[in-house]
C-alpha positions as CSV (number, residue, x, y, z in Angstrom):
1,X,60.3,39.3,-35.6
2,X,63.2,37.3,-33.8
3,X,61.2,37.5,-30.4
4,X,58.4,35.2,-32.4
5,X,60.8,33.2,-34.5
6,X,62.6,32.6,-31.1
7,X,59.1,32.1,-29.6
8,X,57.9,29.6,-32.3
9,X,61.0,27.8,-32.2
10,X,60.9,27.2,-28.6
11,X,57.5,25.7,-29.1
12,X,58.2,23.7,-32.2
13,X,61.5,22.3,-30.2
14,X,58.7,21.4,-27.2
15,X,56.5,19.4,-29.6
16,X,59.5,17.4,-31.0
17,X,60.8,16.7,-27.3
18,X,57.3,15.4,-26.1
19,X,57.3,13.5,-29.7
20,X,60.4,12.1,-29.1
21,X,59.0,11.1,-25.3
22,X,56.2,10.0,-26.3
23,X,57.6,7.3,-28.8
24,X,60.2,6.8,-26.6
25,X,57.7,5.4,-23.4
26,X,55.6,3.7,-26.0
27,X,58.7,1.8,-27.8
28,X,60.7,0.7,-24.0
29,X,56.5,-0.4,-22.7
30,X,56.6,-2.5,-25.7
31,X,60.1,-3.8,-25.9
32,X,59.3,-4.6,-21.9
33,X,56.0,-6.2,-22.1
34,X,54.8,-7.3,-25.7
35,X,58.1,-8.1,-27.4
36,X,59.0,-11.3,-28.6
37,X,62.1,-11.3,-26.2
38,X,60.3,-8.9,-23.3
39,X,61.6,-8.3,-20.5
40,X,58.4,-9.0,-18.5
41,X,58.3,-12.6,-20.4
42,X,61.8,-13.3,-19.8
43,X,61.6,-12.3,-16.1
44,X,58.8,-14.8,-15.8
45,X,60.8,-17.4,-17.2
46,X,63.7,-16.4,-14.9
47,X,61.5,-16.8,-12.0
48,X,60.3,-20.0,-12.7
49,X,63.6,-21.7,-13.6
50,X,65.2,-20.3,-9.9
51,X,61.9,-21.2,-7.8
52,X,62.7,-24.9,-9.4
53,X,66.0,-24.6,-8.0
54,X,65.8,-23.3,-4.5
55,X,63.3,-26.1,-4.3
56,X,65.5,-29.1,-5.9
57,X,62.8,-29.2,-8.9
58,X,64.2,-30.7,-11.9
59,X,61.9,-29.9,-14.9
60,X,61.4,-33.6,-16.1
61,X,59.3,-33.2,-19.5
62,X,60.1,-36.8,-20.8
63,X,56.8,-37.5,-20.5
64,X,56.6,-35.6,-24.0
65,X,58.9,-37.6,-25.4
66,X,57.8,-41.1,-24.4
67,X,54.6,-40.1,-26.3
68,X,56.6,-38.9,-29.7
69,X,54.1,-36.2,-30.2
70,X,53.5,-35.0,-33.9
71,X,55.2,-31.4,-34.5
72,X,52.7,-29.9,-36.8
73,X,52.3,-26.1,-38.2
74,X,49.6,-23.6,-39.7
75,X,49.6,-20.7,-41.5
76,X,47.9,-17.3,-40.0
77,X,48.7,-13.7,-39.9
78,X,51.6,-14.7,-42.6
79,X,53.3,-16.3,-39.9
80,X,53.9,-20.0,-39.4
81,X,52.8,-21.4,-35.5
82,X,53.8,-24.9,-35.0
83,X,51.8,-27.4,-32.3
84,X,52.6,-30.9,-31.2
85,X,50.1,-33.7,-31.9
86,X,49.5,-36.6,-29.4
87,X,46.7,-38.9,-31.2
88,X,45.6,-41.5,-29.0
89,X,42.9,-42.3,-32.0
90,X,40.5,-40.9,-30.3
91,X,37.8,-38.4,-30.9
92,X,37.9,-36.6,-28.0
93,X,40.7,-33.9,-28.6
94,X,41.7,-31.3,-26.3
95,X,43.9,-28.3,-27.5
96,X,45.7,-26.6,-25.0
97,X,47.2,-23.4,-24.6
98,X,49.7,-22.4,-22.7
99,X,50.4,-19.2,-20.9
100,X,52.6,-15.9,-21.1
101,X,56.2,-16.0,-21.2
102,X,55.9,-20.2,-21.4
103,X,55.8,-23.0,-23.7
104,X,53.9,-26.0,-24.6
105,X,56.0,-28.8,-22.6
106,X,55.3,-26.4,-19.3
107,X,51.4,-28.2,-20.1
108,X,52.4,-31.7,-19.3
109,X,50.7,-32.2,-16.4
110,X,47.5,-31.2,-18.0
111,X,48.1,-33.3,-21.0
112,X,49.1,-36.4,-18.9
113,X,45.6,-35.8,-17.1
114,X,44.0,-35.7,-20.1
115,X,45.4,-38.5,-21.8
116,X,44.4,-40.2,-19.2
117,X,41.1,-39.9,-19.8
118,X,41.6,-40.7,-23.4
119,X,42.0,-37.2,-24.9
120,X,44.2,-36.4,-28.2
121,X,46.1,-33.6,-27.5
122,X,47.0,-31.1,-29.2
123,X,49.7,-28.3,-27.7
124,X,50.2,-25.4,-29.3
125,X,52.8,-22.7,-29.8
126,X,51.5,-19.0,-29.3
127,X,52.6,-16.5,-31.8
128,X,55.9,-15.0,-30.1
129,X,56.7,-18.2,-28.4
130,X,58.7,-21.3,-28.8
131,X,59.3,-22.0,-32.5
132,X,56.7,-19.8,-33.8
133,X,56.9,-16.9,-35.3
134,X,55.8,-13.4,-34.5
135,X,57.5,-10.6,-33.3
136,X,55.5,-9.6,-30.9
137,X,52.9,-11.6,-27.9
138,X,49.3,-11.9,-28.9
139,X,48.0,-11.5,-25.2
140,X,45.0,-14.2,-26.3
141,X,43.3,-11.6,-28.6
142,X,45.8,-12.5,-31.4
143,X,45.8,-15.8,-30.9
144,X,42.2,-16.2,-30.9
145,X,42.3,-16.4,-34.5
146,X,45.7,-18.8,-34.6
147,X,43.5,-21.3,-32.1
148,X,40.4,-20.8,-34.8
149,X,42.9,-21.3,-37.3
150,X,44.0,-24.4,-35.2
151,X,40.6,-25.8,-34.9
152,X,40.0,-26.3,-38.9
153,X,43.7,-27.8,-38.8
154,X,42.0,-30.8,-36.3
155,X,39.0,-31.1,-38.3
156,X,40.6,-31.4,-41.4
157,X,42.5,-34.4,-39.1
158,X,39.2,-36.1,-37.7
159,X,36.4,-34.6,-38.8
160,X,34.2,-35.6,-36.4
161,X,36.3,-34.3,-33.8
162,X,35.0,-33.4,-30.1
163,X,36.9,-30.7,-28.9
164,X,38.1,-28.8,-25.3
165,X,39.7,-25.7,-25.0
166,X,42.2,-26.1,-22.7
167,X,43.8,-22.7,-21.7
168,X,46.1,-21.5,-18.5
169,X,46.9,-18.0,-17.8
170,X,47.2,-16.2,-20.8
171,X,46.2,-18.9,-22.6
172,X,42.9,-18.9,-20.8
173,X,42.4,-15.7,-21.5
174,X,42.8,-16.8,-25.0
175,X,40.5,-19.5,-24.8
176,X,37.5,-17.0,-23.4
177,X,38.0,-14.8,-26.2
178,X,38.1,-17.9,-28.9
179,X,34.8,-18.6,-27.6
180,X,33.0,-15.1,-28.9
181,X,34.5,-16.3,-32.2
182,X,31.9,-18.3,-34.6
183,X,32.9,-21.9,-33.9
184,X,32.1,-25.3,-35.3
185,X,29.6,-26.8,-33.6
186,X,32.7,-29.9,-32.8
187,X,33.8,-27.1,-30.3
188,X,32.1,-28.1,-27.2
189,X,33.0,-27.0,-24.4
190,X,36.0,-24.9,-22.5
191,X,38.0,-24.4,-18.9
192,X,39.4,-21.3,-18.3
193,X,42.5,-21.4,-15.4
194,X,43.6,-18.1,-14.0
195,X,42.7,-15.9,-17.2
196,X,42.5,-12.1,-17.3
197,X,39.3,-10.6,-18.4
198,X,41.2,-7.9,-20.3
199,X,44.5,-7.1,-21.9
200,X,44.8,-3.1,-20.6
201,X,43.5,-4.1,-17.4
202,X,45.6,-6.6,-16.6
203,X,48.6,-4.6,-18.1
204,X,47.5,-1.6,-15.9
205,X,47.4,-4.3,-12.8
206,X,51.0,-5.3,-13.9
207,X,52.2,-1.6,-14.2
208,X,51.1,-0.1,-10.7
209,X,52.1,-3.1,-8.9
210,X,55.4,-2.6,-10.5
211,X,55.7,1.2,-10.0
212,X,53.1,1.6,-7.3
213,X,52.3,4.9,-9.5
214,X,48.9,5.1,-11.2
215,X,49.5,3.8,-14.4
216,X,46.8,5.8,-16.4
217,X,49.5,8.1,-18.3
218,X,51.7,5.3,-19.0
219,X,48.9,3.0,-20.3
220,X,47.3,5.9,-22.4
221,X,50.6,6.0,-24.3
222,X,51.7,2.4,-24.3
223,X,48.4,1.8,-26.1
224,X,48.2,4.3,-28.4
225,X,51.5,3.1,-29.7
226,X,50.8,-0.2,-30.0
227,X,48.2,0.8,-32.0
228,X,49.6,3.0,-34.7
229,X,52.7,0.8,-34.7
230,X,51.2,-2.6,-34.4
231,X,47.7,-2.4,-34.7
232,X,47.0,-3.9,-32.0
233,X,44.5,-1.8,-29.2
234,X,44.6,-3.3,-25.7
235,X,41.3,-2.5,-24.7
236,X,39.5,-4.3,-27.5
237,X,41.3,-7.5,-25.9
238,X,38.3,-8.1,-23.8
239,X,37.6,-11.8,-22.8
240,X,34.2,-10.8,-20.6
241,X,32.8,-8.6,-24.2
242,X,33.8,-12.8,-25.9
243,X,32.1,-15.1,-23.6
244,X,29.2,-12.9,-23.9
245,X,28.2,-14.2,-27.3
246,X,29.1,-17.8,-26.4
247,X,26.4,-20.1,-25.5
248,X,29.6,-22.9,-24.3
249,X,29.9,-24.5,-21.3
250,X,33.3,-23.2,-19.1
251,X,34.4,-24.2,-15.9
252,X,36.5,-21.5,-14.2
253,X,39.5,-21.9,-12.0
254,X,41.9,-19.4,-10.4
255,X,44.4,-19.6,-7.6
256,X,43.0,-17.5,-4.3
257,X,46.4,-16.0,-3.5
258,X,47.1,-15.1,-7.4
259,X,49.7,-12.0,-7.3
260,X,49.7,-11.8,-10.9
261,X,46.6,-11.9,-12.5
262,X,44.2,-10.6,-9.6
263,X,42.1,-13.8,-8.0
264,X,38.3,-10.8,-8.5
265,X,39.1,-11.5,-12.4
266,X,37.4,-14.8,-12.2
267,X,34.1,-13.1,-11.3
268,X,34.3,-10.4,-13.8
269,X,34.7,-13.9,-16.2
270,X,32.0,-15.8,-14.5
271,X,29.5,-13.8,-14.3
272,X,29.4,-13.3,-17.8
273,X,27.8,-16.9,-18.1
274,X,24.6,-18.5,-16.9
275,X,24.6,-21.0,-14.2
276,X,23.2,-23.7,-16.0
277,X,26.9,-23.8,-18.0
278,X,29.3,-22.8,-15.7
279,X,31.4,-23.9,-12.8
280,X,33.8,-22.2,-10.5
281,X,36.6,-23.4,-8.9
282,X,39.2,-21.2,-6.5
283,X,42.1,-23.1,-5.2
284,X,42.7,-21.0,-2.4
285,X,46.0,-21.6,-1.0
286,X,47.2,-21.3,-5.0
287,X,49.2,-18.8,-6.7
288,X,49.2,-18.1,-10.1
289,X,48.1,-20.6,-12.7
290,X,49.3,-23.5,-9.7
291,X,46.1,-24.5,-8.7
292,X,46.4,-28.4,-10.4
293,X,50.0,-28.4,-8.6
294,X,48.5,-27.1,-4.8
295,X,45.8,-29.5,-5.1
296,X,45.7,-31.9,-7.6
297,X,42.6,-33.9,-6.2
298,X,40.6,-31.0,-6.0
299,X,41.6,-30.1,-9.6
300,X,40.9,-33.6,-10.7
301,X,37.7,-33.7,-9.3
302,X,36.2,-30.4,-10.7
303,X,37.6,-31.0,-14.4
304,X,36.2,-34.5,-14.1
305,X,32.9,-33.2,-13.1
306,X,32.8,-30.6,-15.8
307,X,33.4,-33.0,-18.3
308,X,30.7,-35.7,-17.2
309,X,28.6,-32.9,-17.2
310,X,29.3,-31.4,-20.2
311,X,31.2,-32.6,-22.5
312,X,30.6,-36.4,-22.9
């Protein structure tokens, strides 16, 4: 009897320690990667702010406030996201979305381009980021239903609103899976700039580039507790399984030296739509989500095309 009582306590004490493991990995892959405040998304913004300084950039977002944009807010998921509202009375409205670990004023450029052409614009705030809340990233497939949520909010504004999904990095990603929403019929076209075609894939990319160990064991528990804890599953965050039942035009467009979300993931993205409503565009000397900044003719070109061709 004390042989099996030691016997069953030695396994019992096993099945708590892998327990505890197992909630452990799951809890620091989220607190690294998902978190409102994850490490991951604060490394990025680290990164950014000292590539800025070894090359004398100063962030100059003025532009923003020269144009007083509106701060506005929805409702969704019982959180409140906020935007920022440029109306240039026109009904022509692009809504842009910006990527992981950034902010809305990081998509000046693309606004002032827009503008430009006579675009409202309309910036959001991703769940987890900036002055919305959330405690946790939506990695696009959240905030699919925030930017559906956003789209009402401008037709309620001008309802007979024409409008672009604007979305870079992440937030392309977000925009691709937007489009396997049911959308107004206002929606009318998308582009797409160095999006991942899904969230555990591009999280396994992230994790063996990292480690340089296969990331399968990792992954399998990092997703399985995200989604008993936040019920959220990774693999269902599938932007190729979305633009599948869109029939919208997208132009694609990814940097051809991309180190963090691999350059073959426009392909996987593309091919998911017909050629008679798609374009493809690879800045090749680009890295991630820099392909306006490497080339900004280029850029200017194809976005100009895609929109003569499709959306006016």
């Amino acid at each position: 009897m004390v042989i099996l009582s030691i016997v069953i306590l030695a396994v019992m004490s096993l099945i708590l320690i892998w327990l505890f493991g197992y909630l452990m990995i799951g809890l620091i892959c989220f607190k690294v990667s998902l978190a409102r405040k994850g490490t991951i998304k604060e490394g990025l913004k680290k990164s950014r702010r000292k590539k800025r300084k070894s090359k004398r950039q100063i962030e100059d977002y003025s532009w923003w406030d020269k144009q007083k944009p509106e701060e506005v807010s929805i409702e969704n998921d019982e959180l409140k996201l906020y935007g920022h509202f440029i109306d240039k009375n026109s009904c022509n409205i692009a809504l842009l979305v910006h990527g992981y670990g950034s902010y809305w004023k990081e998509m000046s450029d693309y606004a002032q381009f827009l503008t430009k052409r006579g675009f409202s614009v309309l910036a959001i705030e991703c769940r987890g980021h900036g002055k919305s809340e959330g405690d946790m990233v939506g990695m696009g497939w959240l905030d699919r239903k925030d930017i559906c949520k956003w789209i009402e909010f401008l037709l309620e504004r001008k309802r007979d609103a024409k409008i672009l999904l604007f979305g870079v990095s992440m937030g392309a990603s977000a925009v691709c899976m937007t489009l396997g929403e049911k959308l107004p019929s206002n929606v009318v076209c998308a582009i797409e700039d160095c999006g991942f075609d899904n969230v555990y894939k591009q999280f396994s990319y992230v994790y063996h580039k990292a480690t340089l160990l296969p990331p399968t064991f990792l992954m399998k528990i990092f997703n399985s507790y995200c989604k008993r804890s936040k019920n959220f599953d990774m693999k269902e965050g599938d932007a190729i399984k979305q633009l599948k039942k869109s029939s919208l035009p997208v132009l694609f467009i990814h940097g051809g030296k991309d180190n963090f979300v691999p350059t073959e993931m426009i392909f996987s993205l593309s091919e998911t739509v017909p050629e008679t409503r798609k374009e493809v565009y690879i800045c090749e000397d680009a890295t991630h989500a820099k392909s306006y900044q490497t080339d900004p003719i280029t850029y200017e070109r194809k976005v100009d095309h895609f929109l003569n061709r499709f959306f006016y």
